[in-house]
N, CA and C atoms as a LAMMPS dump frame, in Angstrom:
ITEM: TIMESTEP
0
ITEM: NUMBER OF ATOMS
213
ITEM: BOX BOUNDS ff ff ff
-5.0000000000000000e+02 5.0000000000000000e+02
-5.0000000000000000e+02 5.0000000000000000e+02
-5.0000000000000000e+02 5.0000000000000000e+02
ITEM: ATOMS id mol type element x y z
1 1 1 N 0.819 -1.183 0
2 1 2 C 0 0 0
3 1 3 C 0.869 1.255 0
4 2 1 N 1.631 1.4 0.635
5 2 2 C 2.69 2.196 0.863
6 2 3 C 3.025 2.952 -0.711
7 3 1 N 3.534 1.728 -1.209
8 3 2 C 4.496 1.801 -2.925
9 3 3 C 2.898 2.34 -3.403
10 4 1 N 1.978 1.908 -3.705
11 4 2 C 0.983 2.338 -4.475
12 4 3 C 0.361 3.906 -4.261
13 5 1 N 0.654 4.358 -2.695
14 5 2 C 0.69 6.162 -2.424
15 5 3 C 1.665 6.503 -2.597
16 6 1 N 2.632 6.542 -2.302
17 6 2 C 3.848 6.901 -3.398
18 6 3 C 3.971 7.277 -4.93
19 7 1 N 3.528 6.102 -5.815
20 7 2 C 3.334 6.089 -6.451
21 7 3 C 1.976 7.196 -7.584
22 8 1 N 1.409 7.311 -6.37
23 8 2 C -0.116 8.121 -6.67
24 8 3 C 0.329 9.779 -6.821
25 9 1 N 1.216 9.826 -5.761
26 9 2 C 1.559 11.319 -5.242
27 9 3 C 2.512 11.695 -6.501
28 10 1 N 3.424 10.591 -6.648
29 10 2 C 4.446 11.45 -7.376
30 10 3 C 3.678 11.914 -9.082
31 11 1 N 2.698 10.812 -9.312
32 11 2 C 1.549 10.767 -10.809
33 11 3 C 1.228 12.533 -10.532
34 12 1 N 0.597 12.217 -9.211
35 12 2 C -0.241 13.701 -9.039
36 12 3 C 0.673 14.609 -9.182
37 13 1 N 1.818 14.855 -8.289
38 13 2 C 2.443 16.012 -8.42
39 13 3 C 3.107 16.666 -9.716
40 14 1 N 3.395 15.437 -11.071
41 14 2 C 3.855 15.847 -11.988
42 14 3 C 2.614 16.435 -13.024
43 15 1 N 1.643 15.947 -12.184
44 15 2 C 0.173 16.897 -13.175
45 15 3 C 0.121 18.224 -13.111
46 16 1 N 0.146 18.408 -11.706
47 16 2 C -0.323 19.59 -10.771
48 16 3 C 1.211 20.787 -10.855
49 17 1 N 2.387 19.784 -10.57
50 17 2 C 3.547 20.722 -10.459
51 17 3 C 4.103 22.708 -11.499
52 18 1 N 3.318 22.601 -12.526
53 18 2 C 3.223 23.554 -13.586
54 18 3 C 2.02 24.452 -12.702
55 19 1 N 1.533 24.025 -12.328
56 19 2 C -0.161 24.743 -11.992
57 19 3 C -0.099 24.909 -10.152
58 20 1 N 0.671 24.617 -9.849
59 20 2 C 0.822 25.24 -8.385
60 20 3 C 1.832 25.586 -7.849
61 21 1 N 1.872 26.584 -6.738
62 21 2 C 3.212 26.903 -6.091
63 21 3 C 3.733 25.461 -5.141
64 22 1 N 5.308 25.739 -4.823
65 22 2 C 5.758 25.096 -4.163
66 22 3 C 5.152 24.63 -2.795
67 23 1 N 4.888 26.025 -2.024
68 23 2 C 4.026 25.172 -0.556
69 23 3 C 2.749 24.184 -0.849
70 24 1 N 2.033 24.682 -2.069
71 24 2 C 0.977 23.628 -2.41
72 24 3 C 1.153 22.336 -2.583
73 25 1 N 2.481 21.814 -3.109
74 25 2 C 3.194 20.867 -3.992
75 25 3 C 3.592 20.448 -2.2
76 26 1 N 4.49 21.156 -1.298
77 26 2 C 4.193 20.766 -0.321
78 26 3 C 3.509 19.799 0.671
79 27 1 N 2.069 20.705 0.623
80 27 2 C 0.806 20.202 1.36
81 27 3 C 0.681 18.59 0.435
82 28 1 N 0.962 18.61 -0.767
83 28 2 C 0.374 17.393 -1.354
84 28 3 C 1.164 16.52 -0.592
85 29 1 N 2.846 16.47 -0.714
86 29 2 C 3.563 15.616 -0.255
87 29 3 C 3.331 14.973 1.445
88 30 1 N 2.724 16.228 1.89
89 30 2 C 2.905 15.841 3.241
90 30 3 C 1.507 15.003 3.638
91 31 1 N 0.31 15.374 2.852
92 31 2 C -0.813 14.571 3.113
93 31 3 C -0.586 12.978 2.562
94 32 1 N 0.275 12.567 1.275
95 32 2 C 0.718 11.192 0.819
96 32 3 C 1.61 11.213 1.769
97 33 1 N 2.602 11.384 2.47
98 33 2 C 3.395 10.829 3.578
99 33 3 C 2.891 10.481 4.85
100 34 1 N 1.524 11.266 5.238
101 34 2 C 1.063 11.2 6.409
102 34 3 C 0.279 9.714 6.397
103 35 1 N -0.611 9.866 5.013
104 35 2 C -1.36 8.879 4.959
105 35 3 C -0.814 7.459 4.754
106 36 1 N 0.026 7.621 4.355
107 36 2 C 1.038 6.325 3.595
108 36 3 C 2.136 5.858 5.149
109 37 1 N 1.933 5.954 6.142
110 37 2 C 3.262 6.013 7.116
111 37 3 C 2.442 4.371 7.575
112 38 1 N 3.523 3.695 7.732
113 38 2 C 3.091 2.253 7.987
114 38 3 C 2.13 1.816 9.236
115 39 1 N 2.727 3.203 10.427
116 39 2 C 2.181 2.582 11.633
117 39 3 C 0.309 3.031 11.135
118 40 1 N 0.411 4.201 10.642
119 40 2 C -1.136 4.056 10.437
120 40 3 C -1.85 3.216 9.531
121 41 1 N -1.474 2.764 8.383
122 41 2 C -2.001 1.849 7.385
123 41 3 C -2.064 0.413 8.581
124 42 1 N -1.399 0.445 9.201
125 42 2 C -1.501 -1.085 10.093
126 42 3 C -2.552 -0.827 11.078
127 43 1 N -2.893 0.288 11.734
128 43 2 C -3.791 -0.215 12.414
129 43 3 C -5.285 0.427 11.507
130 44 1 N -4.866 0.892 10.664
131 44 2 C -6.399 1.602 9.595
132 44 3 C -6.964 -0.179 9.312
133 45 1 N -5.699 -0.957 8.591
134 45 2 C -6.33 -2.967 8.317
135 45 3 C -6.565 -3.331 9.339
136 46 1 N -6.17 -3.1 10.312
137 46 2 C -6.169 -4.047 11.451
138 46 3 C -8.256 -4.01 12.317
139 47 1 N -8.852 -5.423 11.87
140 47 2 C -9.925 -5.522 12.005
141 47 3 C -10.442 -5.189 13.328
142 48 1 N -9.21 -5.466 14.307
143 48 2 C -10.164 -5.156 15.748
144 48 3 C -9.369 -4.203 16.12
145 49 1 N -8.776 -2.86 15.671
146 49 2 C -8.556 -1.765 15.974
147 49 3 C -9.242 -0.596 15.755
148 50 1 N -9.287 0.443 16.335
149 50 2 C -10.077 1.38 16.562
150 50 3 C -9.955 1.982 15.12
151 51 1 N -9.262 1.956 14.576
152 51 2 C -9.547 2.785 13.094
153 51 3 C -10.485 1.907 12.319
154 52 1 N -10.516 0.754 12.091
155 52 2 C -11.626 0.024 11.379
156 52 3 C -12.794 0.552 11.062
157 53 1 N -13.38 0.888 11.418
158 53 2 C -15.015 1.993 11.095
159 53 3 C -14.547 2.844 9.868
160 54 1 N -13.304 3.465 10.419
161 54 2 C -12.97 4.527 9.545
162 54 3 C -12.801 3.622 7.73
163 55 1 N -11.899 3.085 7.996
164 55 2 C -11.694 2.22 6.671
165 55 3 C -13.372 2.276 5.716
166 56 1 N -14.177 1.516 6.636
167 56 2 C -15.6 1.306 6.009
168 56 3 C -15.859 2.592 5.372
169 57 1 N -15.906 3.945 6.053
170 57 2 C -16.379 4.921 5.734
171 57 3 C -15.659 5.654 4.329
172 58 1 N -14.103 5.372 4.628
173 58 2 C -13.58 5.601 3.015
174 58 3 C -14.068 4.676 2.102
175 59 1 N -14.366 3.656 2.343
176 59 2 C -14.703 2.766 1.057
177 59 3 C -15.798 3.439 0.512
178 60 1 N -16.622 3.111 1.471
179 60 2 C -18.547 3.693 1.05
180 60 3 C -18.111 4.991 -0.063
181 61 1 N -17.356 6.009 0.65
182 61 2 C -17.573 7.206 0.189
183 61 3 C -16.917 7.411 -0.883
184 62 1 N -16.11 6.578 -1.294
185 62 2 C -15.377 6.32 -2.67
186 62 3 C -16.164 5.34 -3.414
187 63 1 N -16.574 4.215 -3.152
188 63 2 C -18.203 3.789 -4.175
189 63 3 C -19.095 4.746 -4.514
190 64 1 N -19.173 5.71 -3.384
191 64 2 C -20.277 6.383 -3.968
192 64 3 C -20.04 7.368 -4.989
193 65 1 N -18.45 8.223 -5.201
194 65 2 C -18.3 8.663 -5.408
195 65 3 C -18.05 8.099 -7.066
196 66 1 N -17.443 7.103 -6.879
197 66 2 C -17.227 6.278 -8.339
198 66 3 C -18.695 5.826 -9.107
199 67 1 N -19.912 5.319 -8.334
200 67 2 C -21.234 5.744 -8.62
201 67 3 C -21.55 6.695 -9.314
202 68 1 N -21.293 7.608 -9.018
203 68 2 C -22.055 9.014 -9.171
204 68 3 C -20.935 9.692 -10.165
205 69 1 N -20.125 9.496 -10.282
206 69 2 C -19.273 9.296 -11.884
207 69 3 C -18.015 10.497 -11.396
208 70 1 N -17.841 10.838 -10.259
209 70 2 C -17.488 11.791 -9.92
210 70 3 C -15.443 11.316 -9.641
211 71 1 N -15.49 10.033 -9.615
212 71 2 C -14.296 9.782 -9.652
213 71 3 C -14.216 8.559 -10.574
């Protein structure tokens, strides 16, 4: 999971990099590093940890969003 946000960020940033300033380009990096950091992806899977709910709620809201044609 890790390699695949990585991977996402650097796609994004070479889209975006022409069309935004540096602190923006910034903020991107630091939201794919935050999200991508192992100790949280382990307990976001981890079924009987307190982030679990959360997981559900990104899924839903990304079906719905892929639904509704929006992504």
């Amino acid at each position: 999971m890790m390699e695949l946000l990585a991977e996402c960020r650097d796609l994004l940033l070479k889209l975006v990099e022409k069309h935004l300033t540096p602190k923006s380009l910034d903020r991107i990096r630091h939201v794919f590093n935050h999200y991508s950091d192992p100790e949280l992806l382990t307990h976001l899977y981890d079924p009987q940890g307190t982030l679990w709910p959360n997981l559900g709620k990104i899924c839903s809201g990304l079906n719905r969003m892929i639904e509704e044609g929006k992504l």
